[in-house]
C-alpha positions in Angstrom: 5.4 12.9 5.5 5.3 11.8 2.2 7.2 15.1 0.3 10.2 14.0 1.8 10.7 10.9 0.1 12.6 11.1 -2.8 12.1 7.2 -4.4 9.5 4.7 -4.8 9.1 4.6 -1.2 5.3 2.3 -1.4 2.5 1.9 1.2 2.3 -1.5 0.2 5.8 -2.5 1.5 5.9 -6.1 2.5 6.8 -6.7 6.1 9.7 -9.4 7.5 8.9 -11.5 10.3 10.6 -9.8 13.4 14.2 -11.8 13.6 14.6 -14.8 16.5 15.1 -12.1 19.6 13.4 -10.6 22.4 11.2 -8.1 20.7 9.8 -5.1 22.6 6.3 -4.1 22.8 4.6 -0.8 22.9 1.0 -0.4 23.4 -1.6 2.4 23.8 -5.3 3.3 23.8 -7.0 6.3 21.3 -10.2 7.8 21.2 -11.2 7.1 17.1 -10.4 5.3 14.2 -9.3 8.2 12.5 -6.5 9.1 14.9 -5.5 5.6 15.2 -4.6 5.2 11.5 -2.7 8.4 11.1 -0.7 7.0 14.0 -0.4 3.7 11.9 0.9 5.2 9.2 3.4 8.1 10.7 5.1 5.3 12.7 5.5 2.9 9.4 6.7 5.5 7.8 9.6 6.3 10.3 10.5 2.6 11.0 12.6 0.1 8.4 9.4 -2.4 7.8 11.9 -5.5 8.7 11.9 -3.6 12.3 8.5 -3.2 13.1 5.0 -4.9 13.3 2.2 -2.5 13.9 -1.6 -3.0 14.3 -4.8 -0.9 15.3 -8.2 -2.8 16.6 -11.3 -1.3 17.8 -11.8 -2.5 21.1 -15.0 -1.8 23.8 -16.7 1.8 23.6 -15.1 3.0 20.1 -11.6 3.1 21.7 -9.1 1.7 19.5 -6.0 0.1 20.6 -3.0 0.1 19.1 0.0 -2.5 18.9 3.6 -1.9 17.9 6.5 -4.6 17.7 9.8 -3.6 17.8 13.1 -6.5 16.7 15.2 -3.8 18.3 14.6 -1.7 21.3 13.4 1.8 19.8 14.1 5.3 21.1 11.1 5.6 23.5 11.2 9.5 23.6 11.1 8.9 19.4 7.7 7.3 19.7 6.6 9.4 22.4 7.1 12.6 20.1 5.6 10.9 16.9 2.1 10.0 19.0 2.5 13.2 20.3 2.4 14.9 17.0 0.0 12.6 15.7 -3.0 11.8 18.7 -1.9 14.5 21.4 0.8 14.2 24.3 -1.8 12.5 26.5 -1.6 9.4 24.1 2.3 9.6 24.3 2.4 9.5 28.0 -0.2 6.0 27.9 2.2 4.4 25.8 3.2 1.3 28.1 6.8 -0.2 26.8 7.6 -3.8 27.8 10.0 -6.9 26.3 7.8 -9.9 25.1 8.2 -13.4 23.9 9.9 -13.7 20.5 6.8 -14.2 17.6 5.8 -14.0 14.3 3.8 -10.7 15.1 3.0 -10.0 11.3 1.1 -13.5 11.6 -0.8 -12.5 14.8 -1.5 -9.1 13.2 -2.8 -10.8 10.4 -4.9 -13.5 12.5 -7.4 -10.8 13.7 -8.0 -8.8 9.9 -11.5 -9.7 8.3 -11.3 -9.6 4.7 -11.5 -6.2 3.0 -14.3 -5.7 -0.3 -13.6 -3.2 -2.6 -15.5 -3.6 -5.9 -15.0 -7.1 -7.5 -12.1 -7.5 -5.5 -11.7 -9.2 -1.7 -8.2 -8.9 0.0 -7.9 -11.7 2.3 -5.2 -13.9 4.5 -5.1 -17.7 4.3 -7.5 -17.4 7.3 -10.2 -16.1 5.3 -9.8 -18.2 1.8 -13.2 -19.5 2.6 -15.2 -16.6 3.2 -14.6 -14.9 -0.3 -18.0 -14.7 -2.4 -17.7 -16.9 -5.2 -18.7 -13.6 -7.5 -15.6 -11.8 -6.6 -12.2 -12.2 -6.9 -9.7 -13.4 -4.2 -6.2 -11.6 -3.7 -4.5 -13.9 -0.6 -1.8 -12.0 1.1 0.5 -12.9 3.8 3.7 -11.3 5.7 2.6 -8.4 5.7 0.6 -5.7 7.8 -2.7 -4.1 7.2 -1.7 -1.3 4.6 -0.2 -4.3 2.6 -3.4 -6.6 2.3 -5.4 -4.4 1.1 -6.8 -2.8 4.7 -4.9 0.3 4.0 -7.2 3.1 2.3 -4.3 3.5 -0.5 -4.4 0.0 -1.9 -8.5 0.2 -1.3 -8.9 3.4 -3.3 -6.8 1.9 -6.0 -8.4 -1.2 -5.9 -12.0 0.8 -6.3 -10.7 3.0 -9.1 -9.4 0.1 -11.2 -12.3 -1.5 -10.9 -14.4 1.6 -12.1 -11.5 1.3 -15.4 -12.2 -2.5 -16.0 -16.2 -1.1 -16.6 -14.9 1.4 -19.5 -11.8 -0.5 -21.0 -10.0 -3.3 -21.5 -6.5 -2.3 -20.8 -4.1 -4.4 -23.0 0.1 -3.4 -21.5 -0.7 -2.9 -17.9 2.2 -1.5 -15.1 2.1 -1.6 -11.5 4.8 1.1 -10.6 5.8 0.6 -7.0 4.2 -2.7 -6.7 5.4 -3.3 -3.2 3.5 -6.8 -1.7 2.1 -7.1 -5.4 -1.8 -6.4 -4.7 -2.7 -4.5 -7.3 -0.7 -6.2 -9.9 -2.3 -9.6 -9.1 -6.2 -7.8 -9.2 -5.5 -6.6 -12.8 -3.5 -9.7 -13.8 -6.9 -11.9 -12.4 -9.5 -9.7 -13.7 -7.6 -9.3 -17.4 -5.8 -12.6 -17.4 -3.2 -10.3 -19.6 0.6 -9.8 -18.4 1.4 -7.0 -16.0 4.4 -5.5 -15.4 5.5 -5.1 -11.6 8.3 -2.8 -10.9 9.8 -2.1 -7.2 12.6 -0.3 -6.1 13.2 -2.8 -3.5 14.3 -6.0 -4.1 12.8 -8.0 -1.3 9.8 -6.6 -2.8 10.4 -7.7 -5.8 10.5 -11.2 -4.5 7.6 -11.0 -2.4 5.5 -9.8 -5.5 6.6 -12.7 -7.3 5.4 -15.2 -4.3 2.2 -13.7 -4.1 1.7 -14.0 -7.4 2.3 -17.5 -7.7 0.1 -18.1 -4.8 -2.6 -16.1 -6.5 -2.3 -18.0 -9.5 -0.8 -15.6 -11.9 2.7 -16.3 -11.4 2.7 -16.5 -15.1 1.4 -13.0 -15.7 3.0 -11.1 -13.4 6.8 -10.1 -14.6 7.9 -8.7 -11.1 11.6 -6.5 -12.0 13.7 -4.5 -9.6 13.9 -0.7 -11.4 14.8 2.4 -10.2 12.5 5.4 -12.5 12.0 4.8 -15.9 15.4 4.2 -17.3 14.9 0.9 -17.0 14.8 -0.8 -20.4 11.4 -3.1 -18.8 9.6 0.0 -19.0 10.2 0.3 -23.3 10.3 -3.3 -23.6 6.6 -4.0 -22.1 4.8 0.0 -22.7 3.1 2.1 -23.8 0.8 0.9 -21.2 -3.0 1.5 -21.1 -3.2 1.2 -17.5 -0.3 2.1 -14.6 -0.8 1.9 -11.1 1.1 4.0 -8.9 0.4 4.1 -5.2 3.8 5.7 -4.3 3.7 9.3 -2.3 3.1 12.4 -3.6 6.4 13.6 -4.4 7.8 11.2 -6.2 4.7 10.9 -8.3 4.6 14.8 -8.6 8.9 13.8 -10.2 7.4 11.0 -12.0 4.6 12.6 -14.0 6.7 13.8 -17.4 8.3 10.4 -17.5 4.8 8.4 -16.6 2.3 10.2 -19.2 5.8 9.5 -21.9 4.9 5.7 -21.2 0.9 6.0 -21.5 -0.5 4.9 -24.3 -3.3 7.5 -26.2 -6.0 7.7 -23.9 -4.3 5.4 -21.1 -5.5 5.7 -17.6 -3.4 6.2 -14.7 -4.2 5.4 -10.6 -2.3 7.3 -8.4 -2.6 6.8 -4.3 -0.4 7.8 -1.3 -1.5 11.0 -1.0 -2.5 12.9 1.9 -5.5 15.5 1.1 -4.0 18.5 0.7 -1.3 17.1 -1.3 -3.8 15.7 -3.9 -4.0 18.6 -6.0 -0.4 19.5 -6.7 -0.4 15.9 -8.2 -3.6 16.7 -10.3 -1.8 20.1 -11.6 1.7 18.0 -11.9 0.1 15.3 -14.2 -2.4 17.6 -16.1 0.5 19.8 -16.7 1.9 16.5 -18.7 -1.1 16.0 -20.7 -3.4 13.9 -18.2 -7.0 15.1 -17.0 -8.3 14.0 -13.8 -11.5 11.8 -14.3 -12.2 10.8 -10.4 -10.9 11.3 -6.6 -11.8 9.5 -4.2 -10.7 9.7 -0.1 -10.6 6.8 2.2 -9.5 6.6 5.7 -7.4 10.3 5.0 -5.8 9.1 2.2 -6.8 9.9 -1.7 -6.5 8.3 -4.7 -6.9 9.6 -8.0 -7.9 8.5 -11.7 -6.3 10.6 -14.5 -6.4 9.5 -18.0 -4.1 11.1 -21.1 -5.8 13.2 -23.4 
């Protein structure tokens, strides 16, 4: 899945609305919550994220029932055979298709996630802006589904691990490579109140980082810039950083790691997320092979995340 992406393809993608137009539903039943998140994520990784809303709920009896939106009728065998691969072919062949009324299904995603704790931060929807403990701090997040607000066990590992590095350090230059919906950029901007540097290779991205940030607050901390790799002259301008963020995939981390531990500072500490288990310890021997050491893993919901720091 994630070795054949080649760019800063990132979990936390922000997601469209679906466009003004019959959209067409897809729904099925599976047996765990494990299963049901791997399905989650094969089928956003397959599908443009202006194309598709998708959405897993525990329902009665520990069954978990799954919700895709489609702006343009998909391939039906397509899905079939993803599912298939992913939760068995008696999974694919429940899969009921059917046209529905045109919706803002990222919205009604949105409506039934609780807010998600991990250390001092709680990743929340409008919703919810209530219901955050006044001892932790609030990252609101809209348009997007649940591996962009925080739900997703990339952006919860990452959010865990810096929180671990905020205990040890005080990170001055801070990057958020990837940044995607702009989550973990607008945690370290609110728990430093110091600049951070968001990059994406996406430009709707990049604008959605910058709304969220404003509506976080921290519009004036975050610099959100569209870059492709490190070429970019943001990267000289605002490094060496003592803190980057990276919750990418593993093989563009795996490309990244001579170019990343170049722009860490002495003794700087990297995150690194969007990796499936077994692919977690080429990136540990990729990044110690450029000078790093691995300090801490961590796996949530079959995904890892990993703190390194330069030695």
């Amino acid at each position: 899945m994630g070795d054949a992406v080649s760019d800063f393809s990132h979990l936390d993608r922000p997601v469209n609305s679906l466009p003004p137009s019959p959209a067409t539903q897809a729904t099925f039943a599976i047996g765990d919550e494990r299963t049901a998140s791997r399905v989650v994520d094969i089928i956003t990784e397959s599908y443009p994220s202006h194309d598709l809303a998708i959405a897993a709920f525990e329902a009665a009896g520990g069954r978990w029932d799954v919700t895709m939106h489609f702006a343009e009728a998909p391939d039906e065998d397509v899905i079939r055979a993803l599912v298939t691969d992913t939760a068995g072919e008696a999974a694919a062949k429940s899969i009921v298709f059917s046209k529905v009324e045109t919706k803002d299904w990222v919205k009604a995603s949105l409506a039934d996630l609780v807010p998600v704790s991990a250390g001092r931060f709680v990743v929340h929807g409008s919703h919810d802006r209530d219901r955050v403990p006044v001892n932790k701090l609030g990252i609101e997040i809209e348009a997007a589904l649940a591996f962009g607000t925080g739900h997703h066990g990339t952006t919860r590992g990452c959010l865990l691990l810096l929180d671990q590095v905020l205990h040890q350090r005080t990170p001055k230059r801070i990057l958020d490579l990837g940044s995607g919906t702009g989550v973990l950029a607008i945690a370290a901007a609110k728990a430093l109140r110091r600049r951070v540097l968001a990059s994406d290779i996406d430009p709707r991205s990049v604008i959605v980082a910058r709304e969220n940030a404003h509506l976080n607050g921290v519009g004036n901390l975050i610099q959100a810039v569209h870059a492709t790799g490190f070429q970019s002259p943001h990267f000289a301008a605002n490094g060496p950083f003592g803190l980057v963020l990276a919750n990418i995939l593993a093989n563009p981390l795996r490309q990244l790691a001579p170019a990343l531990a170049a722009h860490l500072a002495p003794q700087g500490f990297v995150i690194l997320s969007g990796l499936l288990p077994h692919q977690a310890s080429s990136v540990v021997a990729a990044y110690s092979g450029a000078g790093l050491k691995l300090l801490k893993r961590i796996q949530i919901e079959n995904w890892s995340s990993l703190l390194m720091q330069r030695r």
